[in-house]
N, C-alpha and C positions, 0 to 999 in steps of 0.2 A: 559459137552459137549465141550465147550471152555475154557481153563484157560489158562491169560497170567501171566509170572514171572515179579515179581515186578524189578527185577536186572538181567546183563545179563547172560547167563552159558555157560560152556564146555561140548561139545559133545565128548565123548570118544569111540573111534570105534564104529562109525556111529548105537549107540546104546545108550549109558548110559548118562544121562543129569548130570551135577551139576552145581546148580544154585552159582553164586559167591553172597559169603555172609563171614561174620567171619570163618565160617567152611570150608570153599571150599577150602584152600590153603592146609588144614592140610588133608583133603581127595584126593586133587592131590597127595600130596607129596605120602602118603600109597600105593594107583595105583600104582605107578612109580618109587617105592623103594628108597624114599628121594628126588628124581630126581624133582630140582625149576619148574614149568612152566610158561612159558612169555606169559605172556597175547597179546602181541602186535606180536611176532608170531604166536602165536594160532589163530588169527585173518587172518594169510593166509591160516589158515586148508580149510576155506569156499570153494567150489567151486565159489561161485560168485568171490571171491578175485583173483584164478586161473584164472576166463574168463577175467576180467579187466584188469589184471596183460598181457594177452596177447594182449591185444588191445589198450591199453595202448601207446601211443608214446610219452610223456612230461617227462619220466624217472623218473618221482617224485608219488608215488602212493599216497600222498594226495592232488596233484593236477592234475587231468585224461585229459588227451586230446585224447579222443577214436575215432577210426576210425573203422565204422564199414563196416561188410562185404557184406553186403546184404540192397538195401531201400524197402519203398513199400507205396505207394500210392491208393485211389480212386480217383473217377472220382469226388468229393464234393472238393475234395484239388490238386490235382496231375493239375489243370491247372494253377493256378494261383502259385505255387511253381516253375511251370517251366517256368513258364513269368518273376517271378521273377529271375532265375538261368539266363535265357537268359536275362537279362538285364543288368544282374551280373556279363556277359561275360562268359556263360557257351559255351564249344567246345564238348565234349562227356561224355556222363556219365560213371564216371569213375570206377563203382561198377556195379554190375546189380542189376537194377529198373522195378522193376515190376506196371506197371498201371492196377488197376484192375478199375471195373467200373460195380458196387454194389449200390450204392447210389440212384444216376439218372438214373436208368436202364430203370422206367417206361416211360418213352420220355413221361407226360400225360401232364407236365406243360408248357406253356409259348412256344409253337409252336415248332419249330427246336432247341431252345437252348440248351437240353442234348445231344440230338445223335450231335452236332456242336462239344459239349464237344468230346465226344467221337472219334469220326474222327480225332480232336486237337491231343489226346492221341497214333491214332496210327500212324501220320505220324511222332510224336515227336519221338513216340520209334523207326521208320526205321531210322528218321533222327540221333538221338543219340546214338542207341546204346541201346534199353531197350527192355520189354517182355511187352505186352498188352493183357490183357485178355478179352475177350467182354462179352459186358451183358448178364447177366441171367448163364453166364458158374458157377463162385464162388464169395463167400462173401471174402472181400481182407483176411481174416486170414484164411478161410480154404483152399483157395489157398496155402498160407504162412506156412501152414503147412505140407499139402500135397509137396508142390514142392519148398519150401525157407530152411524152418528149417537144422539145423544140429546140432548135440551134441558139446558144445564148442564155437560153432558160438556167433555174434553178429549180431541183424535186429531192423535197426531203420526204425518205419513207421510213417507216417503222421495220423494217426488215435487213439486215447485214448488205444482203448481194443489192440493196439500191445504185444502179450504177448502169448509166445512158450516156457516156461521153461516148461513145461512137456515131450517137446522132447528134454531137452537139451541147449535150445537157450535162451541165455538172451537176450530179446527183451522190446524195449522203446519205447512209443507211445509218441511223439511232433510235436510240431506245424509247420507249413512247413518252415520254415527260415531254420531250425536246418538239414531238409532234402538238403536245398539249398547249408549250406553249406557244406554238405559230397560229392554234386555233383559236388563243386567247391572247389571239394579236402583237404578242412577244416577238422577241426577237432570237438566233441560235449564236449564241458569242463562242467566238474561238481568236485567239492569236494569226495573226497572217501567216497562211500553212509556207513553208519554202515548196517548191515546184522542180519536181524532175523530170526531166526531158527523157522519156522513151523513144527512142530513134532506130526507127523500122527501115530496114533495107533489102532490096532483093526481093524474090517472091518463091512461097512454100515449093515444096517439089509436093509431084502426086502420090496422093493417099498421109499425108499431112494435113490436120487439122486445124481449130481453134485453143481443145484445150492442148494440143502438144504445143503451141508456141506458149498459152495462158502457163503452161506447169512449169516450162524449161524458165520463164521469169520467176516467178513463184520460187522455183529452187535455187534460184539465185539472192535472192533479196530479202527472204520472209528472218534467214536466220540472223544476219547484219542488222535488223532493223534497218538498210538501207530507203525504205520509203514510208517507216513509219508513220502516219498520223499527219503523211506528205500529198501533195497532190499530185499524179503520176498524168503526164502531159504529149500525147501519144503523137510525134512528127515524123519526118522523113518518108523519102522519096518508094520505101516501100508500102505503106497507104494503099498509094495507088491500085497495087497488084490483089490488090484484098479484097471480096466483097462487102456488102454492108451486114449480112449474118455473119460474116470469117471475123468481121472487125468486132460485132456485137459479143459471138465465144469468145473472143480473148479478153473484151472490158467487164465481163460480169464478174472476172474470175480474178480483177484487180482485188478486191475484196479481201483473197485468200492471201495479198503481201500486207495488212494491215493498213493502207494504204487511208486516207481520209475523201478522197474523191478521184474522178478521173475526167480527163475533157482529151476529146482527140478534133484534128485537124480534118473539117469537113469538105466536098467536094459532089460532081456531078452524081455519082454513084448516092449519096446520102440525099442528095435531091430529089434524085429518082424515088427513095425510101419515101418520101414525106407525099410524093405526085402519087404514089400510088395506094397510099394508104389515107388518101384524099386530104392529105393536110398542107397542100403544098406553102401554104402563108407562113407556116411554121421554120422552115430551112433558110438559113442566111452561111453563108463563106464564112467557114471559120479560119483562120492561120495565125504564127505567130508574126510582130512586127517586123521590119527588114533587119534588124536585133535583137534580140530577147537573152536574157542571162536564165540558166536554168542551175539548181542548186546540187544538182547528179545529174548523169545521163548514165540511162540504160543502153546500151546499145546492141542490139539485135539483128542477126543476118539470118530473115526469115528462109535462105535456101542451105542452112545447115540446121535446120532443125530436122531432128528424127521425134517418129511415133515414142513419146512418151508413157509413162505408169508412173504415178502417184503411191508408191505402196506402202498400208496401213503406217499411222494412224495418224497420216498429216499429210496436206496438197503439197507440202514443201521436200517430204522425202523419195525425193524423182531418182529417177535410173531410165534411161531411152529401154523400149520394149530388148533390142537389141541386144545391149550392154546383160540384160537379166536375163534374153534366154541363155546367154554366151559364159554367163558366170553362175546358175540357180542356185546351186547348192549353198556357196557364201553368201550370194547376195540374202538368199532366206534365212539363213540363219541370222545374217547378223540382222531383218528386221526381226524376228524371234527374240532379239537379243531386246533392242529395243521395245518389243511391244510390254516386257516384263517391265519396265518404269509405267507407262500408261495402266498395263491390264496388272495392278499391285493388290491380286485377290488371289489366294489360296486355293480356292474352290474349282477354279477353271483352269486347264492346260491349252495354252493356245500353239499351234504347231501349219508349218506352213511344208516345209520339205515333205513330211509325205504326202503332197498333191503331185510331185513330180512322178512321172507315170514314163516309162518306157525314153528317158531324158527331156521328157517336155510339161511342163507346167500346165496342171488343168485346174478350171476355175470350173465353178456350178453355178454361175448366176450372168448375165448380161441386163443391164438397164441404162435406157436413153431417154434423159428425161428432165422438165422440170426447165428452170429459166436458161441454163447453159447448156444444154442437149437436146431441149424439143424442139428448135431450129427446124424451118423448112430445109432448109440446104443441109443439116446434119442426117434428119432422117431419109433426105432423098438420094442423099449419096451412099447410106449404109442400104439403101434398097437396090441400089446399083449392085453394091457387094455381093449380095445374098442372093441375086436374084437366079430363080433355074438351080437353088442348094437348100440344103435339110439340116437342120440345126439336131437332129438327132433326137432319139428316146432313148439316154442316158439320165445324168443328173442334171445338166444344163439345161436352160431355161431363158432365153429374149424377152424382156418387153420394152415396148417402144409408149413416151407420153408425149404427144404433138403439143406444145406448148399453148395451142390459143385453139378455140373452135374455127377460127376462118383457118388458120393454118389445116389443123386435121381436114375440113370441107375439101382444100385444093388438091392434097392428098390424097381423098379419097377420086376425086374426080380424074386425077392423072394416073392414076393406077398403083401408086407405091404402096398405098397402103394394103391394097391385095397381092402386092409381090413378097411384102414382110409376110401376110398371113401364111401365105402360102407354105414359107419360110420352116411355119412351126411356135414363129413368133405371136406373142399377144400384143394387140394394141390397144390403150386403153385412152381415156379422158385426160385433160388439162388438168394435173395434179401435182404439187409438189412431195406429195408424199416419200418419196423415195429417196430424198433426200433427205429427211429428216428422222426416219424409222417407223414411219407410216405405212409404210405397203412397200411390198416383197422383200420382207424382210425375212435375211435365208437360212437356210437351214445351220443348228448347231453345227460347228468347226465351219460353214461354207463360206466361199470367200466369192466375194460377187464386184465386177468391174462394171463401172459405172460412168456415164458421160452426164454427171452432176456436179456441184460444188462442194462436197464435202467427205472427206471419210476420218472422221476422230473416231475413238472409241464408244461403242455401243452405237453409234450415230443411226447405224442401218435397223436399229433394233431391237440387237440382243441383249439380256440381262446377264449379269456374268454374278449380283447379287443371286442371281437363279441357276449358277452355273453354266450358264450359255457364254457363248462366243462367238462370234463371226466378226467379218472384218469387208472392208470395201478398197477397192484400187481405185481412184481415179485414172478414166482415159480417154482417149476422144471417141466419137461415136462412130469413126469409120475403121479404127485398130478393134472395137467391141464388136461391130460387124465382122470384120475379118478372122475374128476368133472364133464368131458364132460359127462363121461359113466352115471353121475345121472342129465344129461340134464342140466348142469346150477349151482348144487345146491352143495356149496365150500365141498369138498372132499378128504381128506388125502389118498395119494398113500397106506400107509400102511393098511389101514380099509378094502381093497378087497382082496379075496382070487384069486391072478393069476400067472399061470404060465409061468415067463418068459422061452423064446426060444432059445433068445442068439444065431442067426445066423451068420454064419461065413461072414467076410466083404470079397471081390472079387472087388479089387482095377481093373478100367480096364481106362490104360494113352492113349488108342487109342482118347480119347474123346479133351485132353489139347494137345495131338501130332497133331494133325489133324486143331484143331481151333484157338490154341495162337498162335499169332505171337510173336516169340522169335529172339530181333535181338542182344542179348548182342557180342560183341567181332564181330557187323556187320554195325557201323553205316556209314549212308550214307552220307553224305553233302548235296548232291545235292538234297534231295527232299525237296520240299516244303512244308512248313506247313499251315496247314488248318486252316486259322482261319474263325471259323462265326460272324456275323452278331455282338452277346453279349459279344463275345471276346473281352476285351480291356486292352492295357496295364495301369499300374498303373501311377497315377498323380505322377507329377513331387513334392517331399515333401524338405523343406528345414532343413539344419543343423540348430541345435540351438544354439540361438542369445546369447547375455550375461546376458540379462533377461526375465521375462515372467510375463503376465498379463495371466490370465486362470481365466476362467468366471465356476462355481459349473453348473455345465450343468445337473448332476442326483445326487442325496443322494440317498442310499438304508440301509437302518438299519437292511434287515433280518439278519440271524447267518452266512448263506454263500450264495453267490449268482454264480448259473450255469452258464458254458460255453451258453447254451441254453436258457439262461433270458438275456445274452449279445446279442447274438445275436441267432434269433431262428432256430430253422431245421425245417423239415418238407418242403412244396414247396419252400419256399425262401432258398431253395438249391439250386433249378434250376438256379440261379441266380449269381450264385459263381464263376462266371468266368467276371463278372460286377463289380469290384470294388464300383465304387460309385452307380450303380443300387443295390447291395445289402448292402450296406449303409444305404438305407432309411428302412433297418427293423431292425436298431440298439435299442435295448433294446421296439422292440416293442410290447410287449405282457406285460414286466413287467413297463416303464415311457413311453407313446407311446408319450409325449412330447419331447422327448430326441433329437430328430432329429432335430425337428425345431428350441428348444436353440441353440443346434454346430453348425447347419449351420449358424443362425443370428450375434452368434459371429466371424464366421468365416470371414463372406462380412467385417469386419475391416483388419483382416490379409491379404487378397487377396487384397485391397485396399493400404495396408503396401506397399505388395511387386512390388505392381502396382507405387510406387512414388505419390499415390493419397491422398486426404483426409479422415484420420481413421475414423474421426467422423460423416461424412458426413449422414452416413445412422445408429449410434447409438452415441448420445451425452451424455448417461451417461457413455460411455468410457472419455468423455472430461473430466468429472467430477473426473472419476477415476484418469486419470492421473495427474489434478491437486491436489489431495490428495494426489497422492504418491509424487509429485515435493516439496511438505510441506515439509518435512524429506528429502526426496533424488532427486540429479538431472540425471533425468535419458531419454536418447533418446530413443523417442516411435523407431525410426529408426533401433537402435538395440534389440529391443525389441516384442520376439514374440507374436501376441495373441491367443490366443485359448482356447480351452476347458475342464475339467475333470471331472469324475465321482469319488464319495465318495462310496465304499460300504465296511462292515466291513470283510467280507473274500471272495474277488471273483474269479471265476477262477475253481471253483470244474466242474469234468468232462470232458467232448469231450476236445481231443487236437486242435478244430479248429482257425487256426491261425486269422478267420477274427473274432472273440470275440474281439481281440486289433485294428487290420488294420482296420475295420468299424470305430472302434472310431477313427483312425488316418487322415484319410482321407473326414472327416468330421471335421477336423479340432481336434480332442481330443490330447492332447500333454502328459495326464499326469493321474496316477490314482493317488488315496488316499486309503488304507487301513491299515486296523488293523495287515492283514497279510494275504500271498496269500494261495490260498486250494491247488494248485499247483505248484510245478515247472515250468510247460510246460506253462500257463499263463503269468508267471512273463517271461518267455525267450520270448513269443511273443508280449509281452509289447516292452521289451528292443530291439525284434530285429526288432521294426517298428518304432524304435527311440521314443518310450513315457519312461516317469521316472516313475518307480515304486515304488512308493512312500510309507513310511509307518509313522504310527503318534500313535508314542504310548499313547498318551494324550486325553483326551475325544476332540469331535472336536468342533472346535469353529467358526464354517461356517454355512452359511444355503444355503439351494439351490437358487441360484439367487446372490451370492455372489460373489464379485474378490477377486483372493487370486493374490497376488504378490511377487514374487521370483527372490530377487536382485542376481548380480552374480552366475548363477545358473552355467551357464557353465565354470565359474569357480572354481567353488565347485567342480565339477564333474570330471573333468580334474586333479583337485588338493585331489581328493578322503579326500573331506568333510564326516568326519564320520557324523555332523548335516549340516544340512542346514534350515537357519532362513526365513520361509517364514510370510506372513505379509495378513492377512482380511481386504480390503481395505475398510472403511467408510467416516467419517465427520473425522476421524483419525485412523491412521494403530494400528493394535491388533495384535502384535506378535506373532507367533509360532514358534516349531520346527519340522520338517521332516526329515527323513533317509532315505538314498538310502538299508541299508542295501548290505550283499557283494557282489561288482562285480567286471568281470574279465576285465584287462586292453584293451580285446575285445571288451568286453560290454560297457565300458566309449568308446571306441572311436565309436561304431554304435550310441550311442544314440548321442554323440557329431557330429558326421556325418548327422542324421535326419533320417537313417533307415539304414537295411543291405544294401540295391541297391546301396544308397550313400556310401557306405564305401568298399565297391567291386569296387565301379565305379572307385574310388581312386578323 
């Protein structure tokens, strides 16, 4: 199904693989009639190499300063990215930025604060210069795809699942700074990513999916770090057999190997895409050159793939539907077994074996939805399934979310969408909710399969700080059909005899003509911005001192810890345009202690800056510093205090920037880990002014510890490969930490106290 090369190989007209090994040089040479091959030009064969190569402005391609052509935002980030740009000195945006507004669509939490959001969003776009789409129209990437993409192109979004290489477009999903600074004409620096060749062959069998190929990769590559922070480069001759929504399910879902971008190999089918969704100026032939060196190769035989399941509490822990009805009882237990490391709370029993009913596994929830399931071809093939069948009045329950309103329009006009209804099914608006814990989110113990991007823990919803639990499978949307069609009871797409229909798609733009407001190459000055009531700009945060006192505020020892255990989604979305009002749900589902350590430490700092007494309101600060004055003389004066978090790999998942800014603004100055799951974490560490820190040594703190870090900022400044930090007791207990690399940008943001401070000059 999936096999990865141990070493990396040569692609030879976008066809014949040779893996580099002893043999590989003496089988180029034959090819090429003696003719040497250079490895380090074969490595511009890549099409990803070409798109960098043009976007590129630092003239050095192992060190990228990209500019890209195109931003795109929600309404969960695009307001606090552009409080932050306008504080930054932003004048117009100098790209076109799209606000889409997907997230908070439901206005159901916290009174007026989402549509305030909203309204923020469109007087930003008359005021700057940007494109606003309103809610319930599109999920930000089927927008992005429909009306952004271009073959060649580059689109950086504020959202994780950023990712259009199936049309062409290498796209990067980061955290809002990164967006900040493309508005403020900056550049996005990264090291030249190495590139793996995913090699497609063969074509699916029927009632096989997008996410069943997306998960059988995923479960291959996410644990290896096989394509970490790589760029996954989608070739071979099975392409072809794909369509351009089959190819689009499988590229959203690169995302879920940690992957840093994705470009695949375009052709007449992705033409077709751009002619009909009247962009056809947009499409150019993508391929790689008659060589290209690739740094791994996936290699994939899309006619052995079975219906997959994702099951809790990662896209990475696959089982084929097959394999899990054949084995339940082990196969549940032992995720049981695992769900105890994630769900590490007393209060809730999570249990999955008694859903097995009469030998067969029954689930209570079906949802298809959102940038990787609202697909026209997903939901029309799952209407094919169901159609002339009754999902039941038991516990189970269908809903279907059409990704974009022209999609839903053709839907309704071809008849699927009254074959779902029929069904039993609901179908509702262009939302991403379901993906994030926003809507239908299921019942206490219920476990709901899902043809979305995501199932970590609480992800769908539930508080398990409340005693709640529920949990999410990923799966593709035509095995979720197929389960609906036996009311409940877990069912591989392949196991039913149905005839797909395959109706022709009928793109109609009268719907995004008529309702986005597009003001690129129109902004206004003069209008006012709307702020409401939960709008607030962000606190005023200081550069850092020469030293730091940092009190162990959380330890977390799982294997990785979510963007979503940092800080959670679900309604304290609504909340996201509150700096310190959503602060207070820092790490609260997984140490709900968290907040009130960083604040307590923090009344010393504020007291610092105040010229007041540190110790006034905690005296084992007195204590600390007289322990560190033993050894060193050091002024509490220049000396910052605050707070960090230990966890061994944080940072997997959502690009959301306030995972770092919640801790920063609570006073957190600094993490500690083993090593980060992402990129996009570590950039919004550094660009909220925290040090991201790594200790490759077992740790030697405990929660409730001071750790102290003499000349920090001058380490930092002086690009200390170690820096000696110290466990402060009855006597200092040395260590070492690393900044590991960063760019002379990055030393002066964090040297500054954030990006705001370092725009500000």
């Amino acid at each position: 199904m999936v096999k990865l090369y141990k070493n990396g190989a040569y692609l030879l007209n976008g066809s014949d693989l040779i893996e580099e090994n002893e043999e590989a040089a003496g089988k180029l040479e034959e090819r090429f009639g003696g003719q040497i091959i250079d490895k380090k030009e074969a490595k511009k064969g890549t099409m990803a190499y070409r798109i960098l190569e043009e976007h590129n402005t630092s003239g050095n391609m192992d060190k990228l300063k990209i500019k890209f052509d195109k931003l795109t935002s929600h309404d969960i980030t695009f307001v606090g990215i552009i409080q932050t740009a306008r504080a930054s000195g932003l004048e117009e945006f100098p790209v076109p930025y799209v606000l889409t507004n997907c997230h908070n669509s439901l206005c159901a939490v916290g009174g007026t604060i989402n549509e305030d959001d909203h309204m923020f969003g469109l007087s930003c776009a008359k005021k700057y210069g940007g494109v606003y789409v309103p809610p319930h129209q599109a999920v930000i990437h089927q927008f992005a795809r429909e009306m952004l993409a271009g073959s060649g192109k580059m689109i950086l979004g504020s959202d994780s699942h950023t990712r259009y290489g199936a049309l062409g477009t290498m796209a990067v999903g980061e955290g809002g700074p990164e967006i900040v600074k493309q508005l403020l004409d900056k550049t996005y620096d990264i090291n030249m990513p190495d590139v793996v060749g995913v090699y497609l062959t063969g074509k699916p069998q029927k009632g096989v999916g997008p996410q069943d190929v997306a998960l059988a990769i995923i479960g291959a590559v996410f644990a290896n770090g096989y394509v970490n922070n790589k760029v996954m480069e989608f070739i071979g001759d099975g392409i072809e057999n794909l369509s351009v929504d089959f190819r689009i399910g499988v590229d959203v879902m690169t995302t879920e190997t940690t992957c840093l971008s994705s470009i695949w190999a375009t052709d007449e089918k992705v033409q077709e895409f751009y002619d009909i969704h009247r962009r056809s100026d947009e499409y150019k032939k993508l391929e790689p050159s008659s060589v290209a060196y690739y740094d791994g190769i996936i290699y994939v035989d899309l006619a052995a793939v079975k219906p997959m399941i994702a099951m809790p509490f990662h896209p990475s822990n696959v089982y084929t539907i097959e394999e899990l009805n054949a084995n339940l009882m082990d196969i549940l237990e032992d995720v049981e077994k695992k769900a105890l490391i994630s769900l590490d709370n007393s209060n809730v029993k999570y249990s999955l074996r008694d859903k097995v009913k009469n030998g067969r596994f029954y689930v209570e929830q079906g949802v298809i939805a959102g940038c990787a399931g609202g697909g026209f071809e997903n939901i029309c093939d799952a209407a094919d399934i169901l159609r002339g069948k009754y999902i039941g009045s038991d516990e189970f329950s269908l809903s279907v979310y059409p990704a974009s309103q022209p999609i839903f329009m053709e839907l309704v006009k071809n008849g699927r969408i009254a074959d779902l209804m029929a069904t039993g099914a609901t179908v509702r608006s262009a939302f991403c909710g379901p993906c994030f814990g926003a809507g239908d989110v299921p019942a206490n113990n219920g476990f709901s399969i899902r043809h979305t991007t995501r199932n970590f823990p609480n992800r769908e919803g539930s508080k398990i700080t409340s005693g709640q639990v529920a949990s999410v499978a990923l799966m593709d949307a035509r095995s979720i059909a197929a389960t609906a069609a036996n009311k409940g009871y877990l069912t591989a797409a392949t196991e039913l005899d149905v005839e797909f229909t395959g109706p022709t798609y009928f793109y109609d733009s009268s719907i995004y003509e008529n309702r986005v407001y597009n003001g690129v190459g129109k902004a206004d000055k003069s209008v006012e911005i709307k702020f409401g009531p939960n709008i607030t700009d962000w606190p005023q945060m200081s550069e850092l001192t020469e030293h730091l006192v940092l009190k162990v505020a959380s330890v977390i020892h799982d294997p990785v810890t979510t963007t979503d255990e940092l800080i959670p989604s679900g309604e304290t979305s609504s909340y996201r345009s509150n700096p310190l009002g959503l602060a207070e749900f820092t790490l609260s589902r997984k140490d709900p202690q968290y907040v009130g350590r960083a604040k307590a430490i923090q009344v010393a700092e504020k007291a610092r800056l105040a010229g007041e007494d540190i110790y006034k309101d905690n005296k084992e600060l007195e204590e600390v510093f007289a322990s560190i004055n033993k050894k060193f003389e050091v002024n509490p004066e220049k000396t910052e205090i605050g707070s960090l978090i230990y966890a061994v790999k944080p940072g997997d998942g959502s690009a959301r920037e306030q995972a770092a800014s919640c801790q920063k603004v609570l006073g957190g100055l600094a993490n500690i880990a083993k090593e980060y799951a992402t990129k996009r974490y570590r950039s919004n560490l550094i660009n909220w002014g925290m040090l991201p820190f790594l200790l490759k040594d077992e740790i030697t703190f405990e929660l409730g510890d001071y750790i102290f870090i003499k000349d920090v900022r001058k380490a930092v400044a002086e690009k200390d490969s170690v820096i000696k930090a110290y466990v402060v007791g009855a006597e200092l207990k040395e260590f070492e930490l690393q900044l590991g690399e960063l760019t002379d940008d990055e030393r002066s943001i964090i040297l500054s106290g954030c990006l705001i401070n370092y725009y500000r000059g």
